[in-house]
N, C-alpha and C positions, 0 to 999 in steps of 0.2 A: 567748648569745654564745660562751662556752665548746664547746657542743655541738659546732658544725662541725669547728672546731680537734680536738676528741677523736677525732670520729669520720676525721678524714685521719688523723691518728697512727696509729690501731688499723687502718686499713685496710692504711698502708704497714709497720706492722709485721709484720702477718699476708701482703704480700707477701713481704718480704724471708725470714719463717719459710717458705713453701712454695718461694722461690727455693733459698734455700739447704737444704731437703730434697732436691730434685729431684738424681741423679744423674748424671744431662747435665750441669749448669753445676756441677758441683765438682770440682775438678782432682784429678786423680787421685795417691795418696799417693806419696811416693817409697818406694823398696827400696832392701837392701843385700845383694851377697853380697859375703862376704868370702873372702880368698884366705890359706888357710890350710896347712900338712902337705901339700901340692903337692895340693889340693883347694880345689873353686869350696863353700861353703855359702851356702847350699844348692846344691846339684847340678841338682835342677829348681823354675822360682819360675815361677807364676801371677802375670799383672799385668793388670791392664784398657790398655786404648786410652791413649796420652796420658800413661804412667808413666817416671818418669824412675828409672831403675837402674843406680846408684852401686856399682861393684868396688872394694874396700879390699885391698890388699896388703897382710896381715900377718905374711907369709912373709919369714924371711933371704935368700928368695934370689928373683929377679925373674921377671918373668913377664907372662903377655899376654893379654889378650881380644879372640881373632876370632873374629867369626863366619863360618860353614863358605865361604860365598857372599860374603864379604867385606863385606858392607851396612856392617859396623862393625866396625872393629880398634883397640888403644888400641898406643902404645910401650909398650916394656918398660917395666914399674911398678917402681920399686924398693920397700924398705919403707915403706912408710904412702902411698907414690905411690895416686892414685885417677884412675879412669875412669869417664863416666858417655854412655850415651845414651838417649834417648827412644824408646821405642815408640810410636810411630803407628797402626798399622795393626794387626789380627788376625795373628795366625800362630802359625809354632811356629821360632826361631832356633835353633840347636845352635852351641854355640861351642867353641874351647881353648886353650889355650896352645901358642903357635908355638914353644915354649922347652921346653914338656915336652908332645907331642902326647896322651899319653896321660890329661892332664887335661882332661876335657868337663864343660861343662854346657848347661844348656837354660834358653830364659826362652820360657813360653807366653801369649802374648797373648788375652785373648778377652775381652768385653764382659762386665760384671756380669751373672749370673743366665742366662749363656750355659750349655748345659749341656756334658758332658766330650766 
């Protein structure tokens, strides 16, 4: 009587173990750079598809994330202000600061186990 019952347990557990291995269905982790000494750190950040990357202003003095092509721009961030958007798609963004041009960084998109 037990038996059946065991065996749906162990089957849907052992799905939900290979669902949740599988790297398709797990949302991909968030990032942070932080905006620090009129610097992006990291300067250049790897993320997969589908990664949501979160800018911290920890600078006294304000600042901005655009990208080159404008896909995404944030308002000036004061201190501790944040900006965040999603990557979607593959690529390679180059962004900076419209307040200090000579602050760039890079956020390169590419799929796990994509090579360089």
């Amino acid at each position: 009587m037990y038996r059946p019952l065991f065996v749906a347990i162990a089957f849907a557990a052992g799905a939900a173990i290979a669902f949740a291995a599988d790297p398709a269905t797990q949302a991909a982790a968030p990032a942070t750079v932080v905006i620090n000494g009129y610097d992006y750190n990291p300067s250049i950040l790897t993320v997969a598809p589908g990664t949501t990357v979160t800018w911290v202003n920890e600078d006294e003095t304000p600042h901005t994330v655009t990208e080159n092509g404008k896909i995404f721009r944030s308002a000036a961030l004061d201190t501790g202000d944040q900006f965040s958007y999603t990557f979607a798609q593959a690529g390679e963004f180059t962004y900076y600061c419209t307040l200090h041009p000579m602050m760039v960084g890079k956020i390169v998109v590419k799929p796990a186990g994509a090579s360089s």
